[in-house]
C-alpha positions as CSV (number, residue, x, y, z in Angstrom):
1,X,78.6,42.6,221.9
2,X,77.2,39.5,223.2
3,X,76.4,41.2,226.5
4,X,74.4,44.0,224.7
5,X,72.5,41.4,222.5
6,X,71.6,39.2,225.8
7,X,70.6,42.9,227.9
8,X,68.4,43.6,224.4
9,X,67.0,40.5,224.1
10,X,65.7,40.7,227.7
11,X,64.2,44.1,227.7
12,X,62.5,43.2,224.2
13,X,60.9,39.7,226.2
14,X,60.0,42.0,229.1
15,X,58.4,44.1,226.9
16,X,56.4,41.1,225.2
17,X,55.0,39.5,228.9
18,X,53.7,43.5,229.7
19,X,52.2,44.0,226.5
20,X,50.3,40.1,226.4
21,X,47.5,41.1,228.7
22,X,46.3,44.2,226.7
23,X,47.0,42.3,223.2
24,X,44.4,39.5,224.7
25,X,41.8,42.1,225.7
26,X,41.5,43.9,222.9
27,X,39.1,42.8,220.0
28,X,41.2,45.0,217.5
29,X,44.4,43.3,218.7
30,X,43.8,39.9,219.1
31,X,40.3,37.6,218.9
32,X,39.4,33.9,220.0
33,X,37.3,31.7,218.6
34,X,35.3,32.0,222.0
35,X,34.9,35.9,221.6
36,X,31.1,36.6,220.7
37,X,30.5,38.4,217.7
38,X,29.7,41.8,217.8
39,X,27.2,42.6,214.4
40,X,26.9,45.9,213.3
41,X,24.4,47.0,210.7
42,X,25.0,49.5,208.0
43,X,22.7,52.0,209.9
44,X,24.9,51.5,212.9
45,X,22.7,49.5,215.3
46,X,24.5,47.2,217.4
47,X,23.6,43.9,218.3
48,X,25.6,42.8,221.1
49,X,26.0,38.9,222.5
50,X,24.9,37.6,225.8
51,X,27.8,39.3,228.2
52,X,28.3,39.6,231.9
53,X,28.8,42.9,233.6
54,X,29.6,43.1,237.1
55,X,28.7,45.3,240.2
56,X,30.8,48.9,239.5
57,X,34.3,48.2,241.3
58,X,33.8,52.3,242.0
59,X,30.9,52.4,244.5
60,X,30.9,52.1,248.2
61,X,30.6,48.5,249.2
62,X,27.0,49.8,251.0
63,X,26.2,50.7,247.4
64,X,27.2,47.3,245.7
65,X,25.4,45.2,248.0
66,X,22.5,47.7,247.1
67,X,22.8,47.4,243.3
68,X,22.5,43.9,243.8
69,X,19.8,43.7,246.2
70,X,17.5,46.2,243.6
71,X,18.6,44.3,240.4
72,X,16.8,40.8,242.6
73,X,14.4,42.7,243.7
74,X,12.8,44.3,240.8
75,X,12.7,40.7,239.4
76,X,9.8,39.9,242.0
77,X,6.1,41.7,240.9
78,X,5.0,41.5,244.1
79,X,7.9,44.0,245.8
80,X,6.7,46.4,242.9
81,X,3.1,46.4,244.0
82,X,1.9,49.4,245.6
83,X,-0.3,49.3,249.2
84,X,-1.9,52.2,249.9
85,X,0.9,54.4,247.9
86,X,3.9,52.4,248.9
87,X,5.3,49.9,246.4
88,X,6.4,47.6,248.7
89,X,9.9,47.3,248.3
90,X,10.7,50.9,249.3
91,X,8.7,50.5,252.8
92,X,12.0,49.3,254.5
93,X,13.1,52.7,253.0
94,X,10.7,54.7,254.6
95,X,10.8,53.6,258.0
96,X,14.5,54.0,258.2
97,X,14.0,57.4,257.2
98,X,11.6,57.7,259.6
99,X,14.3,56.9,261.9
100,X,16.8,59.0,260.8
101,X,15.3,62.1,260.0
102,X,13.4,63.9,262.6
103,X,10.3,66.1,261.1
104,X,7.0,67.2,261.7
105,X,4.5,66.5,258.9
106,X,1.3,68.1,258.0
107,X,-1.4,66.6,255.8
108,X,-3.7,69.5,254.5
109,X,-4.0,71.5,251.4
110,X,-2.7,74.3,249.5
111,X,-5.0,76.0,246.5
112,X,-7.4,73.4,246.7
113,X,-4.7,70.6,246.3
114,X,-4.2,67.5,248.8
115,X,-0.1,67.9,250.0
116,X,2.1,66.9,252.8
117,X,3.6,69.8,254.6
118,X,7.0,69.1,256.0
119,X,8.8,71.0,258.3
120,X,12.3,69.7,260.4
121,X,11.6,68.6,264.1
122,X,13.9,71.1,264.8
123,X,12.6,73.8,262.9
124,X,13.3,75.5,260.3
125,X,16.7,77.4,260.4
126,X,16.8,81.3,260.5
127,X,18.3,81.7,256.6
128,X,15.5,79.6,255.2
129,X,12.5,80.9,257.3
130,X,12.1,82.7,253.5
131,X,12.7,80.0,251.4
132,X,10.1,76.7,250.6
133,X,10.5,73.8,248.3
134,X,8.2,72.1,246.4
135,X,8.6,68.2,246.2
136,X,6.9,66.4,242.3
137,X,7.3,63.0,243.5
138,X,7.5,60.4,241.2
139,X,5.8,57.2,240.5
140,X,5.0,57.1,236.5
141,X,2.1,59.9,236.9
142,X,0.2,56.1,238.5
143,X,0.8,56.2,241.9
144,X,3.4,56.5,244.9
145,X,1.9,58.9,246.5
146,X,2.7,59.1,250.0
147,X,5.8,57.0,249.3
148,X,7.6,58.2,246.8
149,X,6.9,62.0,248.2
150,X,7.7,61.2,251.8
151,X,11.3,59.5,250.2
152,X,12.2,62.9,248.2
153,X,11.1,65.3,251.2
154,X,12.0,64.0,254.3
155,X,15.6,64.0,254.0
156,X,15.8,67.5,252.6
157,X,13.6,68.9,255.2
158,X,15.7,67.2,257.9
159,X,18.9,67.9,256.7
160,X,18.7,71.4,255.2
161,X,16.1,72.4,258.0
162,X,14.1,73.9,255.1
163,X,10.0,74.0,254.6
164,X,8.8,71.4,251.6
165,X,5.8,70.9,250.5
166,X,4.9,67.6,248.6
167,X,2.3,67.7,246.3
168,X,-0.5,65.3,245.7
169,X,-0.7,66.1,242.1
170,X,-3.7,64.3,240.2
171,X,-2.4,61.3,237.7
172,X,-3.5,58.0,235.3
173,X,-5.4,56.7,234.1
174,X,-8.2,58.7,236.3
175,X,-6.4,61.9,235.2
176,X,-5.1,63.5,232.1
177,X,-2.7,66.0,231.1
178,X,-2.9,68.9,231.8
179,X,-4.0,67.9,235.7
180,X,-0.7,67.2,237.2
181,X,0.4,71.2,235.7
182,X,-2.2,73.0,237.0
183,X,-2.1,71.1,240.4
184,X,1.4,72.7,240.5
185,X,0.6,75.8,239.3
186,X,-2.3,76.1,241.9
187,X,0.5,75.1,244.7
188,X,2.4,77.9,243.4
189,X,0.5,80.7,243.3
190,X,-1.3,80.4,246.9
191,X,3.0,79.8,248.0
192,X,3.5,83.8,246.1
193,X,1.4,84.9,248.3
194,X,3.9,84.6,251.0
195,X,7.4,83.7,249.5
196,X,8.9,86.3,246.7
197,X,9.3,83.8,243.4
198,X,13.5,83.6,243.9
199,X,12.9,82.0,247.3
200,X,10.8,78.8,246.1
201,X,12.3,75.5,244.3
202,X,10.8,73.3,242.8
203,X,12.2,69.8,242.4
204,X,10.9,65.8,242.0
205,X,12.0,62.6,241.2
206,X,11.2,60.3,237.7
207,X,7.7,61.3,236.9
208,X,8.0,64.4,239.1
209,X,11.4,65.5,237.8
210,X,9.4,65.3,234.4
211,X,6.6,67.3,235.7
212,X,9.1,69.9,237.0
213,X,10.1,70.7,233.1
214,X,6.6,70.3,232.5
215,X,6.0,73.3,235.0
216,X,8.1,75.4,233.7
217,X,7.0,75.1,230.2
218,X,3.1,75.9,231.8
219,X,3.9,78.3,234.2
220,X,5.6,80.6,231.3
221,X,1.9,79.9,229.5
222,X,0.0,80.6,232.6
223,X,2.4,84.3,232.7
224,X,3.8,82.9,236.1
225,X,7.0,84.1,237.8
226,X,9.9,81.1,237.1
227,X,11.2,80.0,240.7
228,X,14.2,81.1,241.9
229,X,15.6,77.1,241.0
230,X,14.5,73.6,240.2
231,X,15.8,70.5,240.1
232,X,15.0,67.7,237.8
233,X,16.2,64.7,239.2
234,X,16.2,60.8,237.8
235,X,14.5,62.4,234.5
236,X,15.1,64.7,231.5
237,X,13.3,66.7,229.7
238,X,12.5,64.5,226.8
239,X,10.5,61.1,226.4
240,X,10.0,58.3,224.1
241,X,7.2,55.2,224.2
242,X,10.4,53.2,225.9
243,X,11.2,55.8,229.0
244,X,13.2,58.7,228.2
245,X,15.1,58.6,225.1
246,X,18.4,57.7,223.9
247,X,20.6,54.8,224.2
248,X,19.8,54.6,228.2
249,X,16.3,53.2,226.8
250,X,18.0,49.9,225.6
251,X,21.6,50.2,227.9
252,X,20.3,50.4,231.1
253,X,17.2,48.1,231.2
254,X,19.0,44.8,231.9
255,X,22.1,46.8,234.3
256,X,19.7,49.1,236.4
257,X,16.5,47.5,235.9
258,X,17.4,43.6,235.8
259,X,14.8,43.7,232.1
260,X,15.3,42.9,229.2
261,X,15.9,45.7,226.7
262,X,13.4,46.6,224.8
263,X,12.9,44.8,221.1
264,X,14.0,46.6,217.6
265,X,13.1,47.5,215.5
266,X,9.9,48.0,217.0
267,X,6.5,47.2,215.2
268,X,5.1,50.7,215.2
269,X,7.1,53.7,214.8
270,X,7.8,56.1,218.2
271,X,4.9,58.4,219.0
272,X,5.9,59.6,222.6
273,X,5.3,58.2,225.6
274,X,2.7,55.3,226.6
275,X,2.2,56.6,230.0
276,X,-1.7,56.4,230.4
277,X,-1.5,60.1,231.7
278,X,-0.1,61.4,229.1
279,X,-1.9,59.6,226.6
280,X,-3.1,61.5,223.5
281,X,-0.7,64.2,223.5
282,X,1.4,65.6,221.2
283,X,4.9,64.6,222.1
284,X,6.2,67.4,220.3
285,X,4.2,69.8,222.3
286,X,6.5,71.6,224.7
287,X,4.5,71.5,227.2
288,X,4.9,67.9,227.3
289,X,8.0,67.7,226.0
290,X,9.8,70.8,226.9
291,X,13.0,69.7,225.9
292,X,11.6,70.0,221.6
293,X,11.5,74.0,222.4
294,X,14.9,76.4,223.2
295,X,12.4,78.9,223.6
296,X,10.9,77.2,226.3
297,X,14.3,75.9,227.8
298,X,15.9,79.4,227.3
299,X,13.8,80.3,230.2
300,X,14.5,78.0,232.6
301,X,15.8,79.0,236.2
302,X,19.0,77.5,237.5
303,X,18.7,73.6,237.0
304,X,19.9,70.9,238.8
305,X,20.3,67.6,237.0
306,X,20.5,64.0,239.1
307,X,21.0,60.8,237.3
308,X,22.9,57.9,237.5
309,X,25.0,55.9,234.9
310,X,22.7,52.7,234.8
311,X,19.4,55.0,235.3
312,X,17.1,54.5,232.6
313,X,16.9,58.6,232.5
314,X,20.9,58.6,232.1
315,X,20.6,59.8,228.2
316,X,17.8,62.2,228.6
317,X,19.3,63.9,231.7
318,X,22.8,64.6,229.8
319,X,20.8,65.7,226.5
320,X,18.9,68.1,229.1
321,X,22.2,69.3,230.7
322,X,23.8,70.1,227.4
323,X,20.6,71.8,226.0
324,X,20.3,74.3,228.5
325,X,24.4,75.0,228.5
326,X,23.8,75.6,225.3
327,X,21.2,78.1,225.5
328,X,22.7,79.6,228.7
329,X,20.9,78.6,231.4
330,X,22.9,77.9,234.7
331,X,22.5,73.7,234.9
332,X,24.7,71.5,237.3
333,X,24.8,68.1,236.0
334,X,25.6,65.4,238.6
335,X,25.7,61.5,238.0
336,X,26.7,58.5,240.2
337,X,28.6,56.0,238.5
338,X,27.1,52.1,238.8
339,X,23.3,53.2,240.3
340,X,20.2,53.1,238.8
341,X,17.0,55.6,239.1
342,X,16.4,56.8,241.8
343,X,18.8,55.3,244.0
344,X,19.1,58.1,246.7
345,X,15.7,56.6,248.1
346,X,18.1,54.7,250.3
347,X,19.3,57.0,252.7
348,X,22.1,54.3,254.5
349,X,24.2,54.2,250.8
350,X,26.6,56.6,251.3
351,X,26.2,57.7,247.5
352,X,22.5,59.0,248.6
353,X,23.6,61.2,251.4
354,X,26.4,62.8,248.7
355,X,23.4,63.0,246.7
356,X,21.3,64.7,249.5
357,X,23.9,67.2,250.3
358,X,24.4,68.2,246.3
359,X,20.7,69.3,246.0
360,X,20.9,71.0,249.2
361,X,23.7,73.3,248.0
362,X,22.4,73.7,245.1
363,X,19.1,75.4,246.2
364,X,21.1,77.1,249.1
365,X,22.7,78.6,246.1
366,X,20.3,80.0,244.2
367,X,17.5,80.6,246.2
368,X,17.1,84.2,247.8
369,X,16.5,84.8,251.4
């Protein structure tokens, strides 16, 4: 008996020393009189303590040292500033690309609109000598134009030895909505008159992967064929006066952004978007806003969604995914854990090229030849 009571007796103690770590880190289990208080309000907003949150453990070490370097960098104004399209901080970017991905580029226009005609240095291969995409860079509807455009295009036209064509859309503040849409849609039509509608996608980054729901929502207006796929990439299809919408708004500001999150309540209620392009719309307007409409959404062509867990599109992009699963639309939905918006603009992280290959496949897909 004493035997069994000692064996117990040890089993129970082992027991004790595996549970103590998971006691200690739980709040519901066990608290210290160092442990910040959490407050919650009755209407469920959260106000959480200072806290430190490391680098992902679950990215590639090129990608943690890349997180890091973006979260110092968007700390400095002057890396922000844009020369002659280019913020500065992305111009390392752009000459490696340069580097890595051999193309031919054309600077002319299509329906009266300023673009960049890419084309592999290879050429383009025999399955896609049908097929074009069309590149809506980003840049807040204010700018980054080459940059942004030369980032989102050249790999793709490398690497899938495909024909894209980046557009020049007009933007703020010289430019109001509707400009950017019917810059598009004027892209698109003088493109029908050589490639059948199910061989074109359309796809941009930020501002442009807003502008490709924006299309969509103008083309149906316009009575425009829908392209054979698009891809809406570090955006969603909804906004708010903060970015996108959703808790990615306040979440990711400080983790992708290195910003504070925005102040709440705020001191005037949410009336859409302050972009100064997009100023005096209606942000329940669909074409605006096509996520407000299922009618609109309903009629979406195969989507492609790219966003990232601390990208300050993160909750718009999964309310995007889940509306158009709902209304039946064929939508991939694809986020990288730890990165921030548009992080594929890097093309040595190996998380970019995953990223590269995923739209690529994607549009191979669904595109006709």
């Amino acid at each position: 008996m004493r035997q069994w009571l000692l064996q117990r007796s040890a089993r129970m103690l082992s027991m004790v020393l595996a549970l103590a770590p998971l006691v200690a880190a739980s709040p519901s289990l066990a608290q210290t009189s160092e442990a910040p208080e959490v407050r919650v309000e009755q209407d469920g907003t959260v106000h959480v303590p200072a806290m430190a949150v490391p680098v992902s453990n679950l990215l590639s070490p090129q990608a943690q040292a890349y997180v890091a370097d973006h979260l110092r960098e968007m700390r400095q104004p002057a890396l922000v500033q844009q020369k002659n399209g280019v913020p500065v901080f992305m111009e390392p970017y752009l000459a490696r690309q340069n580097v890595l991905f051999p193309h031919k580029k054309l600077d002319t226009t299509i329906g009266g609109v300023h673009v960049y005609d890419y084309a592999p240095a290879t050429g383009v291969a025999a399955g896609n000598r049908g097929r074009v995409l069309i590149n809506l860079h980003g840049g807040g509807f204010s700018g980054c134009f080459p940059g942004c455009a030369e980032l989102e295009s050249i790999p793709l036209t490398a690497l899938g030895r495909i024909r894209v064509v980046a557009v020049d859309y007009r933007q703020g503040p010289d430019h109001r909505f509707p400009a950017a849409s019917e810059d598009v849609a004027a892209v698109y039509r003088e493109l029908l008159k050589k490639y059948p509608a199910r061989n074109i996608g359309i796809y941009g980054c930020s501002a442009g992967g807003m502008l490709t729901g924006m299309a969509m929502a103008w083309f149906q207006k316009q009575g425009l064929p829908p392209p054979g796929a698009i891809g809406i990439f570090c955006a969603g299809a909804t906004t708010s006066r903060y970015g996108f919408g959703g808790d990615a708004d306040f979440v990711t500001a400080p983790l992708g952004e290195g910003r504070a999150a925005p102040a709440w309540p705020a001191a005037t209620p949410d009336s859409g978007t302050k972009l100064p392009y997009l100023v005096g719309t209606d942000p329940k307007d669909p074409l605006v806003s096509p996520g407000i409409s299922d009618a609109v959404m309903r009629q979406f062509p195969p989507t492609l969604i790219i966003t990232a867990t601390r990208g300050f599109e993160f909750s718009s992009a999964v309310h995007t995914h889940a509306q158009l699963v709902r209304l039946g639309v064929d939508a991939d939905l694809h986020v990288w854990e730890g990165l921030f918006h548009g992080f594929f603009y890097n093309a040595d992280v190996p998380e970019s090229r995953e990223a590269y290959e995923v739209m690529l496949r994607f549009f191979d897909r669904h595109l006709a030849r």
